[in-house]
N, CA, C and O of each residue as an XYZ file, in Angstrom:
796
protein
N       1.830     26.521     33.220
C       0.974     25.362     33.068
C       1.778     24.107     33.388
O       2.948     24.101     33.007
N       1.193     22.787     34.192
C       1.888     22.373     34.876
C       1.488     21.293     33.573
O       0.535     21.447     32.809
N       2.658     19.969     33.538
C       2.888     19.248     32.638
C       0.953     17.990     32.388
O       0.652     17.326     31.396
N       0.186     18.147     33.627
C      -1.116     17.528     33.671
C      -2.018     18.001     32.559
O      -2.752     17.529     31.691
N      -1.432     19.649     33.202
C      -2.519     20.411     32.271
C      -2.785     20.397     30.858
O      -3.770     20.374     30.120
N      -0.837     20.434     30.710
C      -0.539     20.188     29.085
C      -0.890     18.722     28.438
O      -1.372     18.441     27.341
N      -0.655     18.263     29.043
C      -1.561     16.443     28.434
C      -2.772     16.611     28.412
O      -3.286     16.125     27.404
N      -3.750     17.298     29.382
C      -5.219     17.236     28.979
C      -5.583     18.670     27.787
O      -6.670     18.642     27.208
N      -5.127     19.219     27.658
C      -5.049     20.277     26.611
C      -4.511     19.873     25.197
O      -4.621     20.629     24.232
N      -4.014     18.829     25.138
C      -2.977     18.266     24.118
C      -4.339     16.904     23.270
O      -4.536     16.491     22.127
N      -4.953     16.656     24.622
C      -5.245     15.593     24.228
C      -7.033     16.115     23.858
O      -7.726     15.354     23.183
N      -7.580     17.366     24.346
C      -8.451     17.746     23.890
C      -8.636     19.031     22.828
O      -9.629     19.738     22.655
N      -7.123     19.089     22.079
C      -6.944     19.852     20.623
C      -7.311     18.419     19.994
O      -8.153     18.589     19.113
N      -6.916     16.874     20.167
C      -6.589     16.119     19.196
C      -8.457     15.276     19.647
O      -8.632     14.178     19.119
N      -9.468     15.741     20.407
C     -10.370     15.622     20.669
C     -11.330     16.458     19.090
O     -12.022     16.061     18.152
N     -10.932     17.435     19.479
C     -11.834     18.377     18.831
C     -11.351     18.879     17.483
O     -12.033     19.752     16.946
N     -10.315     18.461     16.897
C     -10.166     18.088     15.582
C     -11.143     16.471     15.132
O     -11.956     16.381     14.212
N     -10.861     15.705     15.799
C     -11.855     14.752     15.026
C     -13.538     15.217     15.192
O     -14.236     15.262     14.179
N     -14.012     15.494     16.308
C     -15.250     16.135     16.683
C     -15.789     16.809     15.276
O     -16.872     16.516     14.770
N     -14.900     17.714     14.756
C     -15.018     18.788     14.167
C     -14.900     18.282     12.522
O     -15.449     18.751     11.525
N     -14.134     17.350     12.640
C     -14.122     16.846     11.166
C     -15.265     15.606     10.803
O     -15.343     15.168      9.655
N     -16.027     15.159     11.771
C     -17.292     14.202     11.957
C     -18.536     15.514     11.591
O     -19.543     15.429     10.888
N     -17.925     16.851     12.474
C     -19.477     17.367     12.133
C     -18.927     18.382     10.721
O     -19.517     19.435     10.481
N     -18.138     18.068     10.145
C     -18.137     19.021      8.871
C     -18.337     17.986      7.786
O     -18.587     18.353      6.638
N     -18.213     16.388      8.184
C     -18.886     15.654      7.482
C     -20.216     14.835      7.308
O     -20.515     13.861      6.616
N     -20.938     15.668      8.271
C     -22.649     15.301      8.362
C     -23.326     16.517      8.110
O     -23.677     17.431      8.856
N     -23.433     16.323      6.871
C     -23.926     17.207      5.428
C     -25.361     16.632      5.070
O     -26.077     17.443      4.483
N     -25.903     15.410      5.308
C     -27.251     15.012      4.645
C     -28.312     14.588      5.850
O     -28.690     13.603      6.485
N     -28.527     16.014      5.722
C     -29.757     16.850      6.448
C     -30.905     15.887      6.629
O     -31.184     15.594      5.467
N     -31.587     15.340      7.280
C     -33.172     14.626      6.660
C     -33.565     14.049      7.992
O     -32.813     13.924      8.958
N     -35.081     13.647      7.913
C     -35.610     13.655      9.293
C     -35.382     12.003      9.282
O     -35.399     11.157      8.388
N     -35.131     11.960     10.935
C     -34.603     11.108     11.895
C     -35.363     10.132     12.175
O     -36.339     10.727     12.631
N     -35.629      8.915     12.228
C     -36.421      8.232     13.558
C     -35.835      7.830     14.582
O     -34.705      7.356     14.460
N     -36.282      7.892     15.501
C     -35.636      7.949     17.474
C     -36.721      7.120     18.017
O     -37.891      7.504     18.021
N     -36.305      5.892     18.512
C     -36.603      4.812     19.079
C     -36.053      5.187     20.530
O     -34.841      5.262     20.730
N     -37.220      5.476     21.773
C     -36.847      5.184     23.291
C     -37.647      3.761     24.191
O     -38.821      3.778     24.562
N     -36.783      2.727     24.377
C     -37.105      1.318     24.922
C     -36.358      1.317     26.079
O     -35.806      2.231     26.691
N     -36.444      0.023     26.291
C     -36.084     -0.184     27.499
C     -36.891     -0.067     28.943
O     -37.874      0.663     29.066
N     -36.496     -0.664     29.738
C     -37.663     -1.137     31.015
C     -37.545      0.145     32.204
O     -38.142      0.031     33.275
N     -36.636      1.471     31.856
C     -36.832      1.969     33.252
C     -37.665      3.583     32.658
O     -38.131      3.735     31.529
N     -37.663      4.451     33.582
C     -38.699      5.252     33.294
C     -38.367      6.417     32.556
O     -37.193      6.775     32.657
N     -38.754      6.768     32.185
C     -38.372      8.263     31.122
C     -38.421      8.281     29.914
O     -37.921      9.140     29.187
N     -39.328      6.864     29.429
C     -39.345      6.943     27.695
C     -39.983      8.176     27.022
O     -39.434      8.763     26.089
N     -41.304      8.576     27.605
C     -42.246      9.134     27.112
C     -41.403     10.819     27.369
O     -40.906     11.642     26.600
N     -41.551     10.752     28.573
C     -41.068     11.773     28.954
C     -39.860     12.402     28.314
O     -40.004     13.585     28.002
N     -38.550     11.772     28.025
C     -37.695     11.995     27.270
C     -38.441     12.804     25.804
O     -38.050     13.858     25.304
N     -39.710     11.866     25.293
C     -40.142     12.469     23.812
C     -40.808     13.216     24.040
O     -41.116     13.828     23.017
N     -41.520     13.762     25.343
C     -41.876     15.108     25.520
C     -41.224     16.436     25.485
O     -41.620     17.534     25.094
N     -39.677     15.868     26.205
C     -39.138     17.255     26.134
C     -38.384     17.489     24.796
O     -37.671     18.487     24.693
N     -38.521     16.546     23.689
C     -37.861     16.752     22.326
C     -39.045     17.798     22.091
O     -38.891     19.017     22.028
N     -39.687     17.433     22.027
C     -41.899     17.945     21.718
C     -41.251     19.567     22.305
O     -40.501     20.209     21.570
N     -41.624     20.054     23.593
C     -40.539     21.038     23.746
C     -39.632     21.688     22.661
O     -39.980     22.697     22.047
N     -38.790     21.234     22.520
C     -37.477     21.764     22.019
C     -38.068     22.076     20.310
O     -37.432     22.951     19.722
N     -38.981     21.552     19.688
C     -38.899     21.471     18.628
C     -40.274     22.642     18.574
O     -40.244     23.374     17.585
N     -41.137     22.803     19.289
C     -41.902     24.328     19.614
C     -41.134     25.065     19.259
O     -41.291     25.649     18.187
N     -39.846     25.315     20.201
C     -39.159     26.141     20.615
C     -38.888     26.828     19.274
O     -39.171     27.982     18.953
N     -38.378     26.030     18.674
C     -37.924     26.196     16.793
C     -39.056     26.664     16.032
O     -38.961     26.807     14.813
N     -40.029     26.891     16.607
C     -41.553     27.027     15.570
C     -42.033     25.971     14.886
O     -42.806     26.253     13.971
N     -41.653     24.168     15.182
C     -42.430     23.737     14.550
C     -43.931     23.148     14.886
O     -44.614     23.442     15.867
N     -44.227     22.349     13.949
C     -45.549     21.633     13.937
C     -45.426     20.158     14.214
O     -44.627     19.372     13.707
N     -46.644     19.855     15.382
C     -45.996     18.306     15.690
C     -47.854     17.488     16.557
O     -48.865     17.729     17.216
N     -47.298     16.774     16.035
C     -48.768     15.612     16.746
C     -48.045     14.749     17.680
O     -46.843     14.506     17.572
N     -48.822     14.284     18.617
C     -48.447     12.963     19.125
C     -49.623     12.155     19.520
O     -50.675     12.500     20.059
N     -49.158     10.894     19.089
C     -50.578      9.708     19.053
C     -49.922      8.995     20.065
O     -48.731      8.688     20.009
N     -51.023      8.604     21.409
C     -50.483      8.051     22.335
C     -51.353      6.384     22.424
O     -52.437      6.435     23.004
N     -50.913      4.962     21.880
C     -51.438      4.104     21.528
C     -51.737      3.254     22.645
O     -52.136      2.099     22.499
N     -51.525      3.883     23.921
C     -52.109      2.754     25.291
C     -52.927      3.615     26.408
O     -54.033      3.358     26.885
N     -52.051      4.725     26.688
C     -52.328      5.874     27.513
C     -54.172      6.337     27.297
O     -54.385      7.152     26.400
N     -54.979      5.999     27.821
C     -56.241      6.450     28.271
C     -56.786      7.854     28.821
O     -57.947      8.253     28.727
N     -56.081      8.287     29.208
C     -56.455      9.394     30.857
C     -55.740     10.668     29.850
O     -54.765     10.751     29.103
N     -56.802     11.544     30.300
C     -56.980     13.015     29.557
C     -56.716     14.089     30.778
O     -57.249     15.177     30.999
N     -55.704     13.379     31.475
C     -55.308     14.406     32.526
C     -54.272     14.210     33.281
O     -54.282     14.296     34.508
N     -52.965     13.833     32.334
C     -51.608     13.760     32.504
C     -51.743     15.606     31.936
O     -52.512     16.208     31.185
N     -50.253     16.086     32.977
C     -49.393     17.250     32.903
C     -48.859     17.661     31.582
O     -48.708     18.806     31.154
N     -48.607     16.558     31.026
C     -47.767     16.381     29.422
C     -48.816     17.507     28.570
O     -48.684     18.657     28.151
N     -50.093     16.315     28.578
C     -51.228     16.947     27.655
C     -51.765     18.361     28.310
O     -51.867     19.261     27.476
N     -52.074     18.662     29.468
C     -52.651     19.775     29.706
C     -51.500     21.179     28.887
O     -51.823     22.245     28.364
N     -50.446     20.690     29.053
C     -49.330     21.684     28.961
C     -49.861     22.027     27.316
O     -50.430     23.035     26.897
N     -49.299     20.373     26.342
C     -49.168     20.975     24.878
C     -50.549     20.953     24.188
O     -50.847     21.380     23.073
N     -51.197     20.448     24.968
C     -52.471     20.440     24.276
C     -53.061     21.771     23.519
O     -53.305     21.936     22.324
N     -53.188     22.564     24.512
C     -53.103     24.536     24.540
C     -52.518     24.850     23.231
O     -53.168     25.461     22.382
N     -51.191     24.415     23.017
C     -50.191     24.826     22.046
C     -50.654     25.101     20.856
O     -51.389     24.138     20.634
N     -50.713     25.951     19.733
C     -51.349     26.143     18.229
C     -50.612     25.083     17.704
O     -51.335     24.349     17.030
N     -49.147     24.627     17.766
C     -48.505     23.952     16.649
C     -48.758     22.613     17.066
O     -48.352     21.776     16.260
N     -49.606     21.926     18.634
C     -49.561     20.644     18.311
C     -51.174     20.236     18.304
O     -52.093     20.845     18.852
N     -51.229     19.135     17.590
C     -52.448     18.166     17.884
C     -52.006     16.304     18.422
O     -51.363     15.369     17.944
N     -52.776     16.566     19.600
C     -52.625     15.520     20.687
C     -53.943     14.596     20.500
O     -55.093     14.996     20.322
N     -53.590     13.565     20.567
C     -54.599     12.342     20.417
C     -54.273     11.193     21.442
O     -53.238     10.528     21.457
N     -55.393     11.076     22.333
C     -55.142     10.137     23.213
C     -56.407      9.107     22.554
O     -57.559      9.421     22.256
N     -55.618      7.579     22.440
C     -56.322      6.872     21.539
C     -56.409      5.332     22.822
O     -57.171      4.372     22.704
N     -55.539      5.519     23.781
C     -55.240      3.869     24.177
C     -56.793      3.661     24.871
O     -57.726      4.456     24.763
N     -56.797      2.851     25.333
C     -57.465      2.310     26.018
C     -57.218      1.719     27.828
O     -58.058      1.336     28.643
N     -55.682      1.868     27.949
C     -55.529      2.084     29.226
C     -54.316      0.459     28.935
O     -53.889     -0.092     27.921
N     -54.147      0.198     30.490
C     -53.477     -0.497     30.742
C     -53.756     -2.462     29.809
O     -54.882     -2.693     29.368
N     -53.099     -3.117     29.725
C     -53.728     -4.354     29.419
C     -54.307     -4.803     30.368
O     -55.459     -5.154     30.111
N     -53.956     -4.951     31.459
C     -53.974     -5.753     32.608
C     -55.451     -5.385     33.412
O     -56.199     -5.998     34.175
N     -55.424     -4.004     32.777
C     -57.017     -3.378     33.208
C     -58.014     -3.437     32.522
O     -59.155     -3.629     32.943
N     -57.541     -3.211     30.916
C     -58.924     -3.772     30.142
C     -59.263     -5.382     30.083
O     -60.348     -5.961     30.016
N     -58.009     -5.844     30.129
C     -58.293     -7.411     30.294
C     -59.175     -8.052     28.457
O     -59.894     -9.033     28.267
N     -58.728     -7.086     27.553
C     -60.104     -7.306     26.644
C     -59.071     -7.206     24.904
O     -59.075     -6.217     24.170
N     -58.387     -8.364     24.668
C     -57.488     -7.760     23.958
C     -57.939     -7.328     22.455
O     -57.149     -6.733     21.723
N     -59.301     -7.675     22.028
C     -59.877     -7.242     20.865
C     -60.142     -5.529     20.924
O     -59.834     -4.678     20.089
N     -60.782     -5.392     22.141
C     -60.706     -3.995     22.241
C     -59.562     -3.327     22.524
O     -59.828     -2.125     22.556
N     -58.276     -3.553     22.771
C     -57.438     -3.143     22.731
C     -56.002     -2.812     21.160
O     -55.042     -2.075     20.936
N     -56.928     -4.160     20.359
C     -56.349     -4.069     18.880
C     -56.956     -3.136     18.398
O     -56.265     -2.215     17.962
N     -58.389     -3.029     18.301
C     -59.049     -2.005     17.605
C     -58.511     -0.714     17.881
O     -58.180      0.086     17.005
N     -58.432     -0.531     19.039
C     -57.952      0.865     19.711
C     -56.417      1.312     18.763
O     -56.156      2.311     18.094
N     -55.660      0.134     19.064
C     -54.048      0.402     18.520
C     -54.311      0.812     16.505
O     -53.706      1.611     15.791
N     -55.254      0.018     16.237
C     -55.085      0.079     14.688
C     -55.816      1.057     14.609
O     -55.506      1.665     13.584
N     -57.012      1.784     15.382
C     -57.644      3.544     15.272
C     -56.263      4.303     15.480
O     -55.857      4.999     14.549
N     -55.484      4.204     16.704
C     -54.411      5.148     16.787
C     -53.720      5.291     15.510
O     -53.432      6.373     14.999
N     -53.400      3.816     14.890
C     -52.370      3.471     13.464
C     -52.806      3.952     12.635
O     -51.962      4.212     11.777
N     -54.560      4.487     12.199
C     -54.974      5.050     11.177
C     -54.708      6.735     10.849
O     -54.420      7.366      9.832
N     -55.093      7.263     12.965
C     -54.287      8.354     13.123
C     -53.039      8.884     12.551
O     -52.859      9.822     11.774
N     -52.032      7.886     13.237
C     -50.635      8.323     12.672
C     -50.393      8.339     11.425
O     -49.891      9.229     10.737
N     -50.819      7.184     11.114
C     -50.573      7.654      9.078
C     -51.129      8.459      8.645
O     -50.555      8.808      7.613
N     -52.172      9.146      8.866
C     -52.470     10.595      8.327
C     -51.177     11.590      8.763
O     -50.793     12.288      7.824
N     -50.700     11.708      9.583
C     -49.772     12.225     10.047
C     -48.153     12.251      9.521
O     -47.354     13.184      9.441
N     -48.022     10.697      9.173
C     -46.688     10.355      8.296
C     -46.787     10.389      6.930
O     -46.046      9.931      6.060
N     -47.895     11.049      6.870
C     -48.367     11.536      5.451
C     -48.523     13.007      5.032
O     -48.872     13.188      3.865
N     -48.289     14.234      5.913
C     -48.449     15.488      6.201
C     -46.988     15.944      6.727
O     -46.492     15.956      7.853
N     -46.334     16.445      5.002
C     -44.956     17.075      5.395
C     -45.402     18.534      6.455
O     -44.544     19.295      6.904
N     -46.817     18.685      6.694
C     -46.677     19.967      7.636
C     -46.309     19.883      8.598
O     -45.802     20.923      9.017
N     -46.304     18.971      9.327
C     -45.428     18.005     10.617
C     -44.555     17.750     10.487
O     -44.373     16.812      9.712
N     -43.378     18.387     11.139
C     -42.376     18.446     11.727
C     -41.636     17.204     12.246
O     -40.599     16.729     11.784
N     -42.663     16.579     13.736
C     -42.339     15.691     14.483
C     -43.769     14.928     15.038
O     -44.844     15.377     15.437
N     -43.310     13.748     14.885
C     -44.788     13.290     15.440
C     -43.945     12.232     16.322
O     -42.781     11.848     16.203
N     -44.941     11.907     17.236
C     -44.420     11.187     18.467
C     -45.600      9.893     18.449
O     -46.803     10.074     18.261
N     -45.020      8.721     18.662
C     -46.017      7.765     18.520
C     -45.645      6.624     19.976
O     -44.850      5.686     20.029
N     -46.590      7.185     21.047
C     -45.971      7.052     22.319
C     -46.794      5.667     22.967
O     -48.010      5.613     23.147
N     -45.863      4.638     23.246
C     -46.224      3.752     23.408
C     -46.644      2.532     22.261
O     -47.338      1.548     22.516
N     -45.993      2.892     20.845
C     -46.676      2.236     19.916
C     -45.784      0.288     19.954
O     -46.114     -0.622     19.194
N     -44.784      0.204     20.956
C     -43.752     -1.147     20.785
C     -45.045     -1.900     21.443
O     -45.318     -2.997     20.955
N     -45.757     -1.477     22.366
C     -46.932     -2.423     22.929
C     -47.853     -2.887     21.964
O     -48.284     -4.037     22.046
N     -48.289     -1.941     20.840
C     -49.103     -2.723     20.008
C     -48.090     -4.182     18.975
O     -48.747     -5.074     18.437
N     -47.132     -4.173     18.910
C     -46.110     -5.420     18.307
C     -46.152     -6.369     18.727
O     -46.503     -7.373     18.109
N     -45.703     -6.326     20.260
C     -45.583     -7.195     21.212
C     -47.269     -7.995     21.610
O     -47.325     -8.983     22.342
N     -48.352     -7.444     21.071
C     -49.404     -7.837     21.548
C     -50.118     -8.574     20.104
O     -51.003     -9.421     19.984
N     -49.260     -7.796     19.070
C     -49.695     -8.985     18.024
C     -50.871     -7.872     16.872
O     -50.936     -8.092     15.663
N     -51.683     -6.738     17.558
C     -52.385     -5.324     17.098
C     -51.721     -4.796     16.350
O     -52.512     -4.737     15.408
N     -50.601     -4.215     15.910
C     -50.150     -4.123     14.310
C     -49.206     -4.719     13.820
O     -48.259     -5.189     14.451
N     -49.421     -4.767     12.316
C     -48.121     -5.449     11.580
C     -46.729     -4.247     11.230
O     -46.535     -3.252     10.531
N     -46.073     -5.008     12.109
C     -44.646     -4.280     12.326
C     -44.075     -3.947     10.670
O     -43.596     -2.840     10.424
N     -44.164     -4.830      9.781
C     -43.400     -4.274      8.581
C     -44.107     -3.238      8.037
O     -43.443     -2.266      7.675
N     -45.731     -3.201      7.837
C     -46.496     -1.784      7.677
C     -45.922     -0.755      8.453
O     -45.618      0.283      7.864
N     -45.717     -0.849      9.663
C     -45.355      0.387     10.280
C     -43.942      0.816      9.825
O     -43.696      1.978      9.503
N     -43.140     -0.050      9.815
C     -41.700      0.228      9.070
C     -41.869      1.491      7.679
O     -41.496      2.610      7.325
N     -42.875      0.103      7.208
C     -42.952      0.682      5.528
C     -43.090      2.048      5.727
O     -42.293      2.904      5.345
N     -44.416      2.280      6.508
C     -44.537      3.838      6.529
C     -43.566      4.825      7.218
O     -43.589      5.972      6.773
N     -42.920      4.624      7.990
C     -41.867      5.476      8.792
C     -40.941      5.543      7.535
O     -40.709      6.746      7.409
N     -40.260      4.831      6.490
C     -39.509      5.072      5.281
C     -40.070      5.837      4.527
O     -39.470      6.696      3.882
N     -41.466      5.620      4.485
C     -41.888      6.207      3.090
C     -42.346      8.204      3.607
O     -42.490      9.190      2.884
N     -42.423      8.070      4.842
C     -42.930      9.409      5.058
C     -42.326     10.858      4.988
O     -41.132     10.834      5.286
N     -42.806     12.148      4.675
C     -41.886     12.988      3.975
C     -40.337     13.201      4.268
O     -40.006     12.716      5.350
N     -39.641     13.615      3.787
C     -38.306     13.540      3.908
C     -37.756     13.805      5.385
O     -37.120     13.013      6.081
N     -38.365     15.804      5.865
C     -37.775     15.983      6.620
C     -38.450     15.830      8.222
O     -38.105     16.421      9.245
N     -39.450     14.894      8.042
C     -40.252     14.947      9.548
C     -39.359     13.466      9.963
O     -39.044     12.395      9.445
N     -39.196     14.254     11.324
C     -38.929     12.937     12.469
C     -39.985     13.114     13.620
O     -40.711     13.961     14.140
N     -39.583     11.650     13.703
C     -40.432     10.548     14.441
C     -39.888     10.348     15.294
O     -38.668     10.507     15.313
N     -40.778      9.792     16.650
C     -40.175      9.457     17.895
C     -41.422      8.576     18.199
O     -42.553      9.005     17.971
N     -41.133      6.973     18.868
C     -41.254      5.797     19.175
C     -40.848      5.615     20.199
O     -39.632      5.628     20.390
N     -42.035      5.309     21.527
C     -41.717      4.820     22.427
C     -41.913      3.875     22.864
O     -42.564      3.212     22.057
N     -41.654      3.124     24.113
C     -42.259      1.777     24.880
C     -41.389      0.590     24.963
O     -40.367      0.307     24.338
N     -41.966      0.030     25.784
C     -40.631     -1.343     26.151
C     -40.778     -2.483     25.050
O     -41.643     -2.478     24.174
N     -39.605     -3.661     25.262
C     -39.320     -4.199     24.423
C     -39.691     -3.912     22.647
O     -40.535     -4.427     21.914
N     -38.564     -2.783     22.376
C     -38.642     -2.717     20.916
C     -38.627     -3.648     20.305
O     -37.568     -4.245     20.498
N     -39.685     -4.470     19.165
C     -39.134     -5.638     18.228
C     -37.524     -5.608     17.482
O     -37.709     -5.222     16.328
N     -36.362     -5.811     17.661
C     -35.242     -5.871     16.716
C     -35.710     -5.168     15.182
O     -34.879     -4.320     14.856
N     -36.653     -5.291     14.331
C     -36.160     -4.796     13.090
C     -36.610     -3.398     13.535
O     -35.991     -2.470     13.014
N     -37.738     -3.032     14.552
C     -37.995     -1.423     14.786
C     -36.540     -0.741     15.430
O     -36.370      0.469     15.573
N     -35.477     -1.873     15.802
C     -34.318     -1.174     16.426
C     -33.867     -0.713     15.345
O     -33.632      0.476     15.129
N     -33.669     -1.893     14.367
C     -32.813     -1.987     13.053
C     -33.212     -0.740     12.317
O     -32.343      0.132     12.280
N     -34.311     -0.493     11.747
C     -35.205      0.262     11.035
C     -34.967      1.891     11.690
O     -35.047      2.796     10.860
N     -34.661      2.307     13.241
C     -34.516      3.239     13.215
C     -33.122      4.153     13.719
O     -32.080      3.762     14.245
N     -33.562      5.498     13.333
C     -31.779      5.661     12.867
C     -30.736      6.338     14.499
O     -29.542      6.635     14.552
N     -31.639      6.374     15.444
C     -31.173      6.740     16.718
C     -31.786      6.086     17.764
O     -32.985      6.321     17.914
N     -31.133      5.156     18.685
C     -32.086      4.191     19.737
C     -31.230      4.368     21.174
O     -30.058      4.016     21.308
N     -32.016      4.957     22.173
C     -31.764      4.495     23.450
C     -32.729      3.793     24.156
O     -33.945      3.841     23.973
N     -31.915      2.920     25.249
C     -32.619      2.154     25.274
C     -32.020      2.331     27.508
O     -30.969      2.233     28.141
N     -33.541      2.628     27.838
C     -33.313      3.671     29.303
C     -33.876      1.769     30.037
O     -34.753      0.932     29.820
N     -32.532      1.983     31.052
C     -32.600      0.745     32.018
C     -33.246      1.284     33.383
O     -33.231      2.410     33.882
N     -34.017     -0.341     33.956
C     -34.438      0.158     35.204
C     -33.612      0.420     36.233
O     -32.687     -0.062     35.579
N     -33.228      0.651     36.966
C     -32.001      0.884     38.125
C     -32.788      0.157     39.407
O     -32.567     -0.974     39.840
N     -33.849      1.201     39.932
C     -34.828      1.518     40.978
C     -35.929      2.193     40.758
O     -35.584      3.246     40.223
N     -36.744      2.168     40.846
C     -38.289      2.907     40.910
C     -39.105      3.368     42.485
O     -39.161      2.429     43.280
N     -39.644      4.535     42.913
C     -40.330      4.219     43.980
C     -41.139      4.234     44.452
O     -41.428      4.719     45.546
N     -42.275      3.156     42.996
C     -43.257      2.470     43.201
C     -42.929      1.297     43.948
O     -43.812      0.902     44.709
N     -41.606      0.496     43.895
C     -41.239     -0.434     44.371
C     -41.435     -0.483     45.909
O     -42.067     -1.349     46.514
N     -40.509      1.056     46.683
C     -40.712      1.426     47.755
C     -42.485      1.488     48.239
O     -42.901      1.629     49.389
N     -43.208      1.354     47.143
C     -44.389      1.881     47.840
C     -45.110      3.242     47.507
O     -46.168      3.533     48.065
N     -44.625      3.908     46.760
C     -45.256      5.164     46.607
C     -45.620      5.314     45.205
O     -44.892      5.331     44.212
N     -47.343      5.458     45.351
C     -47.913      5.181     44.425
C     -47.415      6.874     43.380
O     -46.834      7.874     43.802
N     -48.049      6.513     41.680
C     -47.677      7.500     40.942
C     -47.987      8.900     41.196
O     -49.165      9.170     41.429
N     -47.158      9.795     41.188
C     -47.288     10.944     41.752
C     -47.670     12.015     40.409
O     -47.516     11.583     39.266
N     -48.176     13.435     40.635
C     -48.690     14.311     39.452
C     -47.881     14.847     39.355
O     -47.198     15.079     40.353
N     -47.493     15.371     38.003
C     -45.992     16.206     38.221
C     -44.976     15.102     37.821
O     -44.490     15.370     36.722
N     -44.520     14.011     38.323
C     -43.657     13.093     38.159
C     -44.213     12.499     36.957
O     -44.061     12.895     35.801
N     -44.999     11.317     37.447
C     -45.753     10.305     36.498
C     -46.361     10.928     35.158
O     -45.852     10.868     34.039
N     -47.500     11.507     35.500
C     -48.642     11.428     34.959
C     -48.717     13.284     34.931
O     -49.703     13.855     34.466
């Protein structure tokens, strides 16, 4: 072994002793909230394939989608089928398309009535509340209610929160946040949303 090798071997024993002593000290088990923001694409999608992974395990999971309109995205055809989830498409579509922002509060605070039945039902696992940073930003729910309830809800269900510009205390408030940048898109180029990709 040539003296390179032994420095990167040296330096990934003294890797995986701390690794190892971080995960023999995360002992208090309890469900998560996961905040995905930020302006580039893959919020939703990212909390789909958690949605995925957490099937996989046998659990039980809802997702309330608070803007999304259209009952014929790939996402939903897939888990809809599924025994362990119940899917609720509540939005009303784009802002810019309803143009109608009363009907668009009503819509967000029907979705909000949804989910709290939900953050109220330790039989759920994971609930996904996709697109809910748009109702904040538009003024349609009160952000410290929603807090309140993401604290108060059973111990071991996590939550997943999507959509752009997170308000700061929903950053603060939750306990894992990425936050996915735009780079490039190629709608920009011109090519409208594709099936399979997008939607």
């Amino acid at each position: 072994m040539d003296e390179a090798d032994q420095r990167h071997r040296q330096r990934m024993a003294r890797k995986k002793q701390v690794i190892d002593a971080r995960i023999a000290a995360a002992q208090g088990a309890r469900g998560v909230v996961v905040l995905h923001t930020g302006n580039g694409k893959g919020k939703s999608s990212a909390a789909f394939g958690v949605l995925a992974r957490a099937l996989g395990h046998g659990q039980r999971a809802a997702v309330v989608q608070f803007v999304k309109a259209r009952s014929d995205t790939g996402e939903e055809e897939f888990f809809r089928v599924h025994p362990q989830v119940r899917w609720h498409v509540m939005g009303e579509g784009f802002t810019w398309e309803t143009q109608d922002k009363a009907r668009d509060a009503v819509a967000a605070q029907a979705a909000w009535a949804q989910a709290r039945v939900y953050l109220a039902d330790p039989v759920i696992d994971l609930l996904i509340l996709d697109e809910i940073t748009y109702a904040f930003k538009y003024g349609w729910l009160d952000l410290d209610a929603v807090i309140a309830a993401l604290k108060d809800r059973p111990p071991m269900q996590h939550v997943i929160l999507t959509g752009r510009a997170a308000p700061p205390a929903l950053v603060a408030a939750a306990d894992t946040v990425s936050e996915i940048a735009a780079v490039k898109h190629a709608f920009q180029a011109g090519v409208p949303a594709m099936p399979g990709l997008e939607f």
